[in-house]
N, C-alpha and C positions, 0 to 999 in steps of 0.2 A: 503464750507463756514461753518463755526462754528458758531450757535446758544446759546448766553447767553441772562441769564437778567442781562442787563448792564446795569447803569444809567451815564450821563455825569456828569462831574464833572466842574463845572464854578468857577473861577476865580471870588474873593468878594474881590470888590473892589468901585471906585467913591469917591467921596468929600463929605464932610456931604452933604453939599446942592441939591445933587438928589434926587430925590424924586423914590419912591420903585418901582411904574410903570415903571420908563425910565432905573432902573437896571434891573428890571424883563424880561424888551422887548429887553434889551442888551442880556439876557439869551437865551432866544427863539429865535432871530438872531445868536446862537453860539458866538457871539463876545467874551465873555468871557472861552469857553471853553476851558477846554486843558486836557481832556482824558477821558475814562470813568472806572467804580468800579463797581465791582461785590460787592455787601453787603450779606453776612452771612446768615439773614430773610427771607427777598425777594428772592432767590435763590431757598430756600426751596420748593413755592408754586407752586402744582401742577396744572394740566389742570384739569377743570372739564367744563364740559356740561351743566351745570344748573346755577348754582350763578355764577355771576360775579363777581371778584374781583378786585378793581379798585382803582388808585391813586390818588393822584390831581395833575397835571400839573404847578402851580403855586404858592404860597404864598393864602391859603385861607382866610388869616386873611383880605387881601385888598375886599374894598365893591363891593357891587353886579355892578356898571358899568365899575369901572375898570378890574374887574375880566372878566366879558364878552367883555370886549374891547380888553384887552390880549389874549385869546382866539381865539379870532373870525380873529385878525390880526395875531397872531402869531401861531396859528395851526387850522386853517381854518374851525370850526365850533365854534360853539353857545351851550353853559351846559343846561341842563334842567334835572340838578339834582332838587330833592328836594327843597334843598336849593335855587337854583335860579329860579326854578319855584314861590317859595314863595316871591322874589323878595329880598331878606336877604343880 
């Protein structure tokens, strides 16, 4: 098995009239996807031990209950970054 940092690549797509949740949760279901991309950046970063270095899974711009709602249905926990520890 070969080991990258891959990310999926989804299909952007829908009618005006969806709203970003129900494309977002289309995302997280795969329904959209159709392959994945190694990017250039991300590639680079090595392991380390100490800091973590972390992404965000979703469109951060969406509020603090849609975002924990996506989450929590779509990859099975709950953020307690900063950020939504603050409730933001």
């Amino acid at each position: 098995m070969i080991r990258i940092n891959a990310f999926r690549i989804d299909l952007v797509g829908g009618s005006c009239g969806e709203d970003l949740l129900s494309l977002a949760a289309a995302a997280v279901e795969g329904e959209g996807a159709v392959g994945h991309a190694v990017y250039m950046l991300p590639s680079f970063y090595n392991h380390d031990c100490g800091e973590e270095l972390r992404i965000c899974y979703i469109d951060a711009s969406m509020g603090y209950e849609a975002r924990q709602t996506l989450l929590s249905q779509g990859f099975g926990f709950c953020c307690n970054c900063l950020r939504c520890q603050s409730g933001d």
